[in-house]
N, C-alpha and C positions, 0 to 999 in steps of 0.2 A: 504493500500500500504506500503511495507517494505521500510526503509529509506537505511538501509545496507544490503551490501552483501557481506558475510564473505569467501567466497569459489572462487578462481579466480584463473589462469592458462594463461600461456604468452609467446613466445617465449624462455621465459629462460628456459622451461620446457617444455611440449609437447603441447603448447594454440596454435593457429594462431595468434594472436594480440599481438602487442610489449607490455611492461612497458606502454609506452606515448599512444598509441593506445587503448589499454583495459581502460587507466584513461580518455581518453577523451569521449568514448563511456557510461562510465557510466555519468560524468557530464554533458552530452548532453540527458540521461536517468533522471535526475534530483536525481539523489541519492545523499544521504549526506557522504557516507563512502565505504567504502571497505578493504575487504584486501586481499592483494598478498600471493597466498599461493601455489608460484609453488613447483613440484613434487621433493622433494630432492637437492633444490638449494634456495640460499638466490639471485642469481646472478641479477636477476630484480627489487629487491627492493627499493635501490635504484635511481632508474631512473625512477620508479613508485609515488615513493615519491617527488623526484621536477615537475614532471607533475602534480600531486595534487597540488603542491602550485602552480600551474601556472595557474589552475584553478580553483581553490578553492574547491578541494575535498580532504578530509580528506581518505588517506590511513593509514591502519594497517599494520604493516608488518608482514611477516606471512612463513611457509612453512610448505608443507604435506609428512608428514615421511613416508617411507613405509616401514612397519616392515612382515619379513618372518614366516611363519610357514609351517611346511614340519613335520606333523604326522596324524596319520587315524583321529584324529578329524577334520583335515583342514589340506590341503596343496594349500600352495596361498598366498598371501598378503591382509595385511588388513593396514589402515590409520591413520595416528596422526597427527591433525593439529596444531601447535604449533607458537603461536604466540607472540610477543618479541617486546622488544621496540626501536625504529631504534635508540636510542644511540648505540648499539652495533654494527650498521657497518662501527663505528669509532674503532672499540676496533678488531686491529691484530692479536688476542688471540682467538678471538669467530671467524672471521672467516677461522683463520687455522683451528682451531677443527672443525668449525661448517662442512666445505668442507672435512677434512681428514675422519669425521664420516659417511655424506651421498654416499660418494666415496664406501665404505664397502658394500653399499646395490645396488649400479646402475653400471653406466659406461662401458667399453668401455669390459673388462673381462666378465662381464656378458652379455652382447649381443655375443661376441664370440662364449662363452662357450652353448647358445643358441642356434647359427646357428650350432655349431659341432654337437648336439642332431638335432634336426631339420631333418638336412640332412643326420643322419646316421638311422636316421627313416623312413622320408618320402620322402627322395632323388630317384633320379633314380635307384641305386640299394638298397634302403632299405626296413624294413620287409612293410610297406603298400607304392609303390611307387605313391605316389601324386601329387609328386611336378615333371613339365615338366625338369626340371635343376635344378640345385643345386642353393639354395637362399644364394647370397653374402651379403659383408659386405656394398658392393657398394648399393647394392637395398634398404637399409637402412639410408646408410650415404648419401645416396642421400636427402634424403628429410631433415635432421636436422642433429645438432649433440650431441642433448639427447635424444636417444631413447627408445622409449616406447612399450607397446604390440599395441599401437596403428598402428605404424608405421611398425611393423610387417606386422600386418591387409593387411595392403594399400601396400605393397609389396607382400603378398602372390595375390591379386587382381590382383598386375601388373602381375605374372605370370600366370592367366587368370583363377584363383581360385575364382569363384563371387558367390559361397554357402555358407551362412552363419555356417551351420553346419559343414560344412568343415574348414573352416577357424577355428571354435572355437575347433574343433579336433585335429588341429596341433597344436594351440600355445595355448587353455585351459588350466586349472588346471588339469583336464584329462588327458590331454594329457601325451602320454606313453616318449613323448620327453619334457616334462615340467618340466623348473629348477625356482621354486621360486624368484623373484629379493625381495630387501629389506636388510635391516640388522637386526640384531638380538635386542631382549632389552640389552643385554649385552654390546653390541655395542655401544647403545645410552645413556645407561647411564653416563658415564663421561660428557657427554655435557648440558645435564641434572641439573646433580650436581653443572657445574661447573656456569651455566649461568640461569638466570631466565625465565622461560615461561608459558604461560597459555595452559594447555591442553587439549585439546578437540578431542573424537573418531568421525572419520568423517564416513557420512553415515551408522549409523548400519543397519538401514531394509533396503538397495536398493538391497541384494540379496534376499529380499522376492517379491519383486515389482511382481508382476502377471500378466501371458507374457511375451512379449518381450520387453526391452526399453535399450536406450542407456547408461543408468545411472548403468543397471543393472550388466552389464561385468560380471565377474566371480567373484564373490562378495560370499559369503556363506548365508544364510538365517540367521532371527534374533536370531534364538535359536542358532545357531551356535554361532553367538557373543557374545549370552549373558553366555556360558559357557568358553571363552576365556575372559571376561571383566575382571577377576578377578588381571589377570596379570596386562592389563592398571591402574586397581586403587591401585597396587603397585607402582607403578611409580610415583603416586599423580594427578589422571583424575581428570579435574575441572568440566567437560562437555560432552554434547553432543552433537552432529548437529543434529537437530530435524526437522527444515524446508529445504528439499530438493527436487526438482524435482525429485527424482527416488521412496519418500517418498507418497504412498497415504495418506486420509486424516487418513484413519484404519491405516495403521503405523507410520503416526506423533505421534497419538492419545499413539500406544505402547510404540514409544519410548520416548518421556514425560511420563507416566506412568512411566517407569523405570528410567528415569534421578531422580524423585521424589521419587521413592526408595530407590536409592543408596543416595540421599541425595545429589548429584551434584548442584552446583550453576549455573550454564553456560546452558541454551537451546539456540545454536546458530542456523546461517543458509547462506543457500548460494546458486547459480546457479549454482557450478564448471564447472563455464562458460569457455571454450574451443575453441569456433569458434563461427560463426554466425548461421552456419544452426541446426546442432547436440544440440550442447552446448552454447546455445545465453547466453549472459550476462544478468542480470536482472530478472531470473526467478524465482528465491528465493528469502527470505532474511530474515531481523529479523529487530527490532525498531533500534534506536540509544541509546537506554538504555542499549542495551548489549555490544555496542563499550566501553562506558562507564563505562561499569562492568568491562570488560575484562583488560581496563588502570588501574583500582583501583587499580586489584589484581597483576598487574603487579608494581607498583608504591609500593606496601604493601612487597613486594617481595623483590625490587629492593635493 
């Protein structure tokens, strides 16, 4: 049984479960750790973190970068878990930067600039019309206010689109109306430079997973990453996430094999637990000797 679970998601980003809600669920799951690793925001950390000492579970803090790629080897997003030490969300420094850098890859222009493609594809008059009415900002900002492809999804549904194939046809990587969200590595680097973190590539096989699975989304297959890896261990990749639910036991198996190539320290893991039903918390995880790794190198850093 895993003690931690390094992969989590919360209202600050597109989870169901608040900061206090996600930390009580897992202390009531009897784990010893976790960490907060919502999607382009430090925002729940936080609040994650006095909920841990209120019940005595040990939070990481934590967030997953989504960096772009838009060329014939890949167009899509792919994941950097980057984990930090919460002195920093004392320090006014790290989180101007840290917000002005993930702003570059998310928010409120690139959902627009989304719906404008969208609807000038799949709209009532455009070249495949799909969609019964044109999909607003409201259909969106209805349900949160960090939107994701997820929340896409569940708006295209409301408009009475309940085909999986369809759905991943309009807002896929595919798709002819598809703008990559994320920011660049050039983006990220100053933030990088300027402040210390542990880096870890989150899920590299869940686009080989076989079938269908929730983990899987529009992910690229392993060889696909393992030809783009090259860039992350410019950066200075400490890791890999090796135990994950969209991971069989055949691609755990790979991607350990590869962590032990490249010579990486770090095999973490996680549930990128999201909700209760889809994405339950606690499906993953990895010892608490990796919690402990992951402090060293941060403390060695600092």
């Amino acid at each position: 049984m895993h003690q931690a679970d390094l992969h989590n998601h919360t209202t600050a980003s597109d989870g169901d479960f608040s900061p206090t809600n996600l930390v009580q669920r897992y202390a009531a799951l009897g784990m010893g750790a976790i960490a907060v690793t919502d999607h382009d925001t430090v925002a729940g950390v936080r609040e994650a973190l006095d909920a841990g000492l209120a019940v005595g579970l040990d939070v990481l803090p934590g967030v997953e970068v989504t960096l772009r790629f838009s060329e014939p080897l890949f167009r899509g997003s792919l994941h950097l878990l980057l984990y930090f030490d919460a002195a920093l969300l004392d320090d006014p420094g790290f989180l101007e930067l840290s917000a002005a850098t993930f702003a570059k890859g998310r928010g409120d222009s690139l959902v627009q600039a989304r719906l404008v493609e969208i609807n000038r594809y799949f709209g009532p008059a455009g070249v495949e019309s799909l969609l019964p009415r044109e999909l607003t900002a409201d259909d969106l900002y209805g349900q949160t206010d960090q939107v994701s492809r997820r929340h896409f999804a569940v708006a295209l549904k409301g408009l009475g689109i309940a085909d999986r194939d369809t759905i991943s046809h309009i807002i896929g990587n595919d798709s002819p109306a598809y703008i990559p969200s994320g920011m660049t590595f050039e983006d990220l680097a100053p933030l990088l430079e300027a402040y210390p973190f542990v880096r870890v590539f989150a899920h590299p096989a869940a686009g080989s997973f076989p079938g269908d699975s929730h983990y899987k989304e529009v992910l690229p297959p392993l060889a696909t990453v393992i030809e783009l890896l090259p860039r992350f261990l410019a950066i200075g990749l400490d890791g890999l996430e090796v135990a994950y639910p969209g991971h069989t036991p055949e691609l755990e198996a790979q991607v350990e094999a590869l962590r032990v190539q490249l010579g990486l320290p770090l095999a973490t893991g996680g549930s990128d637990c999201h909700d209760e039903a889809q994405r339950p918390p606690g499906t993953d995880g990895v010892g608490i000797e990796v919690v402990q790794a992951i402090r060293a190198l941060l403390a060695a850093r600092g």
